[in-house]
C-alpha positions in Angstrom: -24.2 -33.3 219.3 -25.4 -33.8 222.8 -26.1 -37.3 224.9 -29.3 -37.8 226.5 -27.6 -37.5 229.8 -26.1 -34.0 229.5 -29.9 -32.8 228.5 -31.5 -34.1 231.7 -28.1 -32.2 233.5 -28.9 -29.1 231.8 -32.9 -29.7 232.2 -31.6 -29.9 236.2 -29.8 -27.2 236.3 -32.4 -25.0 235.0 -34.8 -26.0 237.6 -32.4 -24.2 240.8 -32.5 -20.4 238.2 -34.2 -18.2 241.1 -37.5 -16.2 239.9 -37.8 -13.6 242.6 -41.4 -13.0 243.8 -41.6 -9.8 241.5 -40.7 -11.5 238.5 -43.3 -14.0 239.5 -45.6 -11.2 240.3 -45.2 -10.4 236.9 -46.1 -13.7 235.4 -48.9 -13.7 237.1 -50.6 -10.3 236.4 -49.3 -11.0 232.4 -51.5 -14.3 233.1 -54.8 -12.5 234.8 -54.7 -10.0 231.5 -55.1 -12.5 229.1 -57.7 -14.4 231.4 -59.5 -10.8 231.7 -59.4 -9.2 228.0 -62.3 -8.0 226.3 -60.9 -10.2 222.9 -60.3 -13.2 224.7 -62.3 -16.2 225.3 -60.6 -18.5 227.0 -57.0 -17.1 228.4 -53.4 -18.8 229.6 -54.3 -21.8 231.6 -52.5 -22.9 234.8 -50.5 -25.0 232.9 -49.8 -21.8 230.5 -48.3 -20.4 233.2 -46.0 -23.1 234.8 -45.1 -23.6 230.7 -43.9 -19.5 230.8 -42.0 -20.2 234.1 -39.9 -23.0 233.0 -39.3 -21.5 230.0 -38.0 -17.9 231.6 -35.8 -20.4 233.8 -34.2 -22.1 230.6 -33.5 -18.7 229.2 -31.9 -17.3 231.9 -29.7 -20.8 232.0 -28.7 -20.6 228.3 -27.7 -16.7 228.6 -25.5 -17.8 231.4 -27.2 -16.2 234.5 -28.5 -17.6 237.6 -31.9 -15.7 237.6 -34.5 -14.4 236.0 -34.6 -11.2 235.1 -38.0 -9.2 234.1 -37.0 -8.8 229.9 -36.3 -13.0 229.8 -40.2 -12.5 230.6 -40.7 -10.5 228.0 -38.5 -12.3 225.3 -40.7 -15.6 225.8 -44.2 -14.2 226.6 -45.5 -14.4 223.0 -43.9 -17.5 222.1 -45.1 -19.5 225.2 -48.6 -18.2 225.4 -49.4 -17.2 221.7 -50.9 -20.8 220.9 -52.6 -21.1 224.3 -55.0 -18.7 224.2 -58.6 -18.7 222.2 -59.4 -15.0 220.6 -63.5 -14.1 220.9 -66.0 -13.8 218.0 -65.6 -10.2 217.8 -61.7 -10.8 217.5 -61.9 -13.1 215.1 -64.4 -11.0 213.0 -62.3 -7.8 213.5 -58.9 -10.2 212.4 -56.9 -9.4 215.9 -54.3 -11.7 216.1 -53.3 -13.5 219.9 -50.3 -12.4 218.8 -51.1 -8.5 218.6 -53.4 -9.0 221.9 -50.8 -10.3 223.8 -48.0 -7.6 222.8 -50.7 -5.1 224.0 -51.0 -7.0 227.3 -47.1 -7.1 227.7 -47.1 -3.4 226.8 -49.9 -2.6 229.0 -48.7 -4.6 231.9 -45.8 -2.7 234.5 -42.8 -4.8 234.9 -40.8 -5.3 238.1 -37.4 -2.9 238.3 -34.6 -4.9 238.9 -31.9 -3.6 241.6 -29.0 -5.5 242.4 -28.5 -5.5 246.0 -24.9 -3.8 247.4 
């Protein structure tokens, strides 16, 4: 069991996990896909987006790092963004899940190499 105070310490804390601008990058162009598809009406929103950020900061925080790495992207996207998009007519018609859209988009999108500097 946890006290309401060490939550909002924890919910601090994982505000100061650094996202480098790559990682960022990344959000971003995993964003514009879904905002650009051909099988999706309306894509991630703004607040989509800050929603995926906080969440890849949280991660990071609860698998005891002090960053964000590219794959605490990846581990999230689907279950951040999956309810925040609106699939088209035709994917609706042709039964093509947000969820199967958006693993294409992940796949389809080149994430940032991580090197740790020396």
């Amino acid at each position: 069991v946890m006290s309401g105070q060490d939550l909002l310490r924890m919910q601090a804390q994982t505000g100061d996990i650094f996202i480098h601008d790559a990682v960022y990058r990344y959000i971003g162009k995993l964003v514009t896909a879904t905002r650009n598809h051909s099988l999706i009406e309306l894509g991630v929103s703004p607040r989509g987006t800050i929603a995926l950020a906080k969440m890849v900061q949280a991660l990071a925080f609860l698998r005891g790092r002090k960053y964000v790495l590219p794959e605490d992207v990846e581990d999230v996207f689907l279950d951040v963004e999956t309810h925040r998009i609106r699939m088209n007519a035709k994917a609706r018609v042709n039964h093509v899940t947000a969820e199967n859209v958006l693993k294409d988009i992940l796949d389809g999108t080149q994430k940032p190499s991580v090197v740790r500097k020396q």
